[in-house]
C-alpha positions in Angstrom: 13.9 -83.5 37.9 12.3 -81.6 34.8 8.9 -83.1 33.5 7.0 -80.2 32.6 5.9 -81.0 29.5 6.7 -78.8 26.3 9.3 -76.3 25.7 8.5 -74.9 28.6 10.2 -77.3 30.3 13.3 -75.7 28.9 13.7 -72.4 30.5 14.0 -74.5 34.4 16.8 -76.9 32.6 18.8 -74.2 31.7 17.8 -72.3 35.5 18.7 -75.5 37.9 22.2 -76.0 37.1 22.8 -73.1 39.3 21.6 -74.6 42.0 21.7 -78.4 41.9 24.2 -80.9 41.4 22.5 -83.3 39.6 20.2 -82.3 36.8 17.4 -84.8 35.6 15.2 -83.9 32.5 12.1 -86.2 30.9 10.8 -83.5 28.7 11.7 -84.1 25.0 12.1 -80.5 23.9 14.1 -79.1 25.8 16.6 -81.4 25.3 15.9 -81.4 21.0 15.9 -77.9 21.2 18.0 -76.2 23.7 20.5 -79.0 24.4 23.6 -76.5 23.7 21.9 -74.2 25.8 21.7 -76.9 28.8 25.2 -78.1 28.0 26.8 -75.3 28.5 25.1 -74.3 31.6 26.0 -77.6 33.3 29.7 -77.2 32.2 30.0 -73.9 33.6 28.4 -74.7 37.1 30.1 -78.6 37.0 26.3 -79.7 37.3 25.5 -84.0 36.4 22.9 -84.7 33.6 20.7 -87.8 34.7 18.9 -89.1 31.7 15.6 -90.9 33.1 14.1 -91.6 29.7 13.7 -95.4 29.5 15.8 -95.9 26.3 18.8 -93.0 27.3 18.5 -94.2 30.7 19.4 -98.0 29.3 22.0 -96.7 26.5 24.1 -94.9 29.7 23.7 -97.8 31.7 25.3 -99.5 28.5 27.7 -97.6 27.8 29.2 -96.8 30.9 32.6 -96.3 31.5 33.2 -97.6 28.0 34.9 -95.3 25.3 32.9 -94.2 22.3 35.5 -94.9 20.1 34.4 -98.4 20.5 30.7 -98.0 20.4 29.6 -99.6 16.5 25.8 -99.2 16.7 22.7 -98.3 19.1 19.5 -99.5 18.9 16.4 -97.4 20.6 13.2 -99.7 21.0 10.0 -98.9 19.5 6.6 -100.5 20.9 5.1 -99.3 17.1 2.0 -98.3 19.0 -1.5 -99.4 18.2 -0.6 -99.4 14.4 2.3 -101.9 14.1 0.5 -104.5 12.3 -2.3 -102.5 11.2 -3.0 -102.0 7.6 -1.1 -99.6 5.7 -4.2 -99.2 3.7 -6.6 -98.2 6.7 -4.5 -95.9 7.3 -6.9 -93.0 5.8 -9.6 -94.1 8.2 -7.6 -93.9 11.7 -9.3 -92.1 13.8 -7.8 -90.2 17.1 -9.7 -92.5 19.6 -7.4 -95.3 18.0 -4.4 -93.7 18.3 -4.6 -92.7 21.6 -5.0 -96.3 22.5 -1.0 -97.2 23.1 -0.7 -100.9 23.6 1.9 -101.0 26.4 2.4 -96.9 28.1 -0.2 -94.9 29.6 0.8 -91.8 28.5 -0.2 -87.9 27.7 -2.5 -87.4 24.5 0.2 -85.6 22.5 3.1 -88.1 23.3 0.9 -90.9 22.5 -0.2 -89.6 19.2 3.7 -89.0 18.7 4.4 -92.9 19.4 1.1 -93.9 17.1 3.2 -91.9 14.0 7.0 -93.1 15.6 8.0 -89.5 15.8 8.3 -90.0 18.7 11.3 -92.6 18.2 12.3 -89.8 16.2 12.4 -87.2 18.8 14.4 -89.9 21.1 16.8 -90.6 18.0 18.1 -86.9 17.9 18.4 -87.1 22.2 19.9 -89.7 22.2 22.7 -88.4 19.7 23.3 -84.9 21.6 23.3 -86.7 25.5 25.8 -88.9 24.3 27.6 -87.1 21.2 27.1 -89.9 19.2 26.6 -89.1 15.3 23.3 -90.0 13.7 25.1 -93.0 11.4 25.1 -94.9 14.9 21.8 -95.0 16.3 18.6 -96.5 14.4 15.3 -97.8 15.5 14.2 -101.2 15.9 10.6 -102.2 16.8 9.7 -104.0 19.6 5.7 -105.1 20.6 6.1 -106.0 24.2 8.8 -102.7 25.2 10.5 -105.3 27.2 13.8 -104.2 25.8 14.5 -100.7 26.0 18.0 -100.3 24.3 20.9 -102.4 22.4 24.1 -101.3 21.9 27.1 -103.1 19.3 30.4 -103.2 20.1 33.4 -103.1 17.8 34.2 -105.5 20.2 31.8 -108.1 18.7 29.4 -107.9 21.9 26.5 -107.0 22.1 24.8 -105.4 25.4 20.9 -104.7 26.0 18.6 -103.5 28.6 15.5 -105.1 29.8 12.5 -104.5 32.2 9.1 -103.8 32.3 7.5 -101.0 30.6 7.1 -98.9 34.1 8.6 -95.9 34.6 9.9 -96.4 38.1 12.1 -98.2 36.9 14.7 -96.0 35.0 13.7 -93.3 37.2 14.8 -95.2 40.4 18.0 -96.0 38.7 19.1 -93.0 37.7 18.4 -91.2 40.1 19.7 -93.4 42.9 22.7 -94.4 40.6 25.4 -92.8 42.3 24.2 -93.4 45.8 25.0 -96.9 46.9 23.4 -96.9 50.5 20.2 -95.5 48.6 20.4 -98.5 45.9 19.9 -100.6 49.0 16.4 -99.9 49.3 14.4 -102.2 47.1 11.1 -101.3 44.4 8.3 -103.7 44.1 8.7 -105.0 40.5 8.2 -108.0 38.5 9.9 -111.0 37.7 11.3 -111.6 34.4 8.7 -112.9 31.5 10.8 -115.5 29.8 7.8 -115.6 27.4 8.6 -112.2 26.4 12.6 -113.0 26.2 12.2 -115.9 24.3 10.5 -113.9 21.7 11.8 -110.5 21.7 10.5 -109.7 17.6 13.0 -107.0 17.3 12.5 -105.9 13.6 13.2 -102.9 11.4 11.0 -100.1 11.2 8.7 -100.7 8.2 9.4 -97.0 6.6 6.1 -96.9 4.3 4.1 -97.7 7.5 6.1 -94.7 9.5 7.6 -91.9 6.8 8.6 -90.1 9.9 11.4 -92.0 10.3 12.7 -90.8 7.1 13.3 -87.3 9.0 16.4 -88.2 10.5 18.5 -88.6 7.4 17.4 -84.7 7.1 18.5 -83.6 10.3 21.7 -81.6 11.2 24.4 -83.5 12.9 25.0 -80.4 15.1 22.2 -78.8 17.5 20.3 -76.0 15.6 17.1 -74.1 15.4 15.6 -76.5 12.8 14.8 -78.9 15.6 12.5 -76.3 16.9 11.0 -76.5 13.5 10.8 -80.0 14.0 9.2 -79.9 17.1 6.8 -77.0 16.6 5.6 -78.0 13.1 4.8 -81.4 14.7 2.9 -80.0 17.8 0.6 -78.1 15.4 0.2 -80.9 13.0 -1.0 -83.7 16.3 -3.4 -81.1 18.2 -5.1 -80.3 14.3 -5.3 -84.3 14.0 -6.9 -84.7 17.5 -9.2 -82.0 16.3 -10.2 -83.3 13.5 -9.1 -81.5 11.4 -6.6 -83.4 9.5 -6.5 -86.9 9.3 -3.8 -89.2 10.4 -2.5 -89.9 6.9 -2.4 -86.5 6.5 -0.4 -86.1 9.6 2.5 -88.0 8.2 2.6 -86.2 5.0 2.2 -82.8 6.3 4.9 -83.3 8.8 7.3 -84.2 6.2 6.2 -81.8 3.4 6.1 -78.8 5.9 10.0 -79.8 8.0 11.2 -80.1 4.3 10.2 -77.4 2.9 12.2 -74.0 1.5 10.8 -71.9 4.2 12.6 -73.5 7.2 15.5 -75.4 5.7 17.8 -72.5 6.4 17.3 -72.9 10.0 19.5 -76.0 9.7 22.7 -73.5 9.9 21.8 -71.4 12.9 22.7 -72.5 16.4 20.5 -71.5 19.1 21.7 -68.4 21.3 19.6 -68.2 23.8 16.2 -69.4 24.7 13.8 -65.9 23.3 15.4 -67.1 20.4 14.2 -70.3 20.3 10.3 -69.3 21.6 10.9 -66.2 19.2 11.1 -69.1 16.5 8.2 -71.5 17.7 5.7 -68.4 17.7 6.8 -67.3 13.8 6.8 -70.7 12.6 3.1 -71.7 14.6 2.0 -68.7 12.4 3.2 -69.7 9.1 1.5 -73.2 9.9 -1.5 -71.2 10.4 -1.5 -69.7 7.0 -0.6 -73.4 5.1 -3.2 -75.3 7.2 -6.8 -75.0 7.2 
């Protein structure tokens, strides 16, 4: 399992094929930015992919041994983090202590600021579409307060499957990671039992865009893995450790991280398809120092 955190996580992902059979990675990046890279490395040593992520974990459970072809719609989860119902008009005053204060996930500082803006729903969006090769048109965001439900998924069908369970990572870990093993699915993890409180009030809703402009990101995005994710992912990176700084505030997050992915400079990186990985840190370092040059 791969949860360094970062793209560094990236150059082990596409080093452990070689030598395992089954291949689990919880870090974002490398699966944003390098997933061609991974791909074809687990292709050419016949190495599994184990997504562990709560929501990819509960879309393969889903999904499995069903055709894409009759797959009409996925839905990822979003808690909305500490600013769901907040005022969009406070917005200008948020300060870092209150982001970092993530109703439901004890998480990193980074990755929590990520879930206070959504982008990190965004980042999860654009896995979630090269694990399972499913096009952008097909998988959208709902928000959920108590992350009881982790992933929904349409059929042309007419059904509609979802996952549920607590917000604790042992969960989708354990699972897919003891998936294929049925005398190790034998052994039992100490969880709850079901809130019916929480299922008989789910509050599944669409993501209120003017709240979360990040969102709008993902009608930008390429369809095909490219370098412009590591744009994505870098511009962001600088953007959250300059808000927990200080430096910026969180209003200014979300408009930065929109005019800056957007703009002329790095929109040509939409056509170029990652090679290998010094190509992909060559990028993170040029575009970290154009970021120093547009932001104070």
């Amino acid at each position: 399992m791969i949860a360094v955190s970062g793209l560094e996580g990236l150059q082990p992902a596409l080093i452990l094929p070689k030598y395992s059979k089954n291949l689990a990675i919880v870090n974002k990046e490398s699966l944003i930015c390098g997933w061609c890279l991974i791909q074809k490395e687990l292709k050419k040593y016949n190495t599994n992919f184990l997504p562990i992520d709560s929501e990819h974990y509960s879309i393969f459970s889903l999904i499995k041994n069903i055709s894409k072809i009759d797959i009409k719609k996925i839905y990822i989860t979003a808690s909305g983090g500490p600013f769901l119902n907040y005022p969009k008009k406070k917005f200008k005053f948020i300060k870092p202590a209150q982001a970092l204060k993530h109703p439901n996930w004890k998480m990193g500082k980074k990755i929590t600021i990520d879930s206070a803006t959504l982008m990190n729903k965004v980042f999860e969006v654009i896995e979630a579409k090269n694990i399972f090769n499913i096009p952008y048109n097909k998988i959208s965001i709902l928000t959920h307060p108590s992350s009881y439900v982790h992933a929904l998924v349409m059929f042309k069908s007419g059904v509609t499957k979802l996952l549920i369970h607590d917000p604790d990572m042992r969960i989708p870990i354990y699972n897919s990671i003891y998936n294929s093993n049925d005398k190790l699915l034998k052994k039992n993890i100490n969880i709850k039992n079901l809130d019916f409180n929480i299922i008989n009030n789910l509050d599944l809703k669409n993501v209120n865009v003017k709240k979360f402009p990040t969102i709008k990101l993902l009608n930008k995005l390429p369809e095909t893995n490219t370098l412009f994710e590591t744009v994505l992912v870098t511009i962001n990176d600088y953007l959250v450790y300059k808000f927990l700084d200080n430096k910026i505030s969180f209003e200014e997050l979300n408009d930065m991280l929109i005019k800056f992915i957007l703009s002329k400079d790095f929109s040509k990186y939409k056509k170029i398809i990652p090679k290998n990985l010094e190509q992909i840190n060559d990028l993170r370092k040029l575009v970290s120092l154009k970021m120093n040059q547009k932001v104070i």
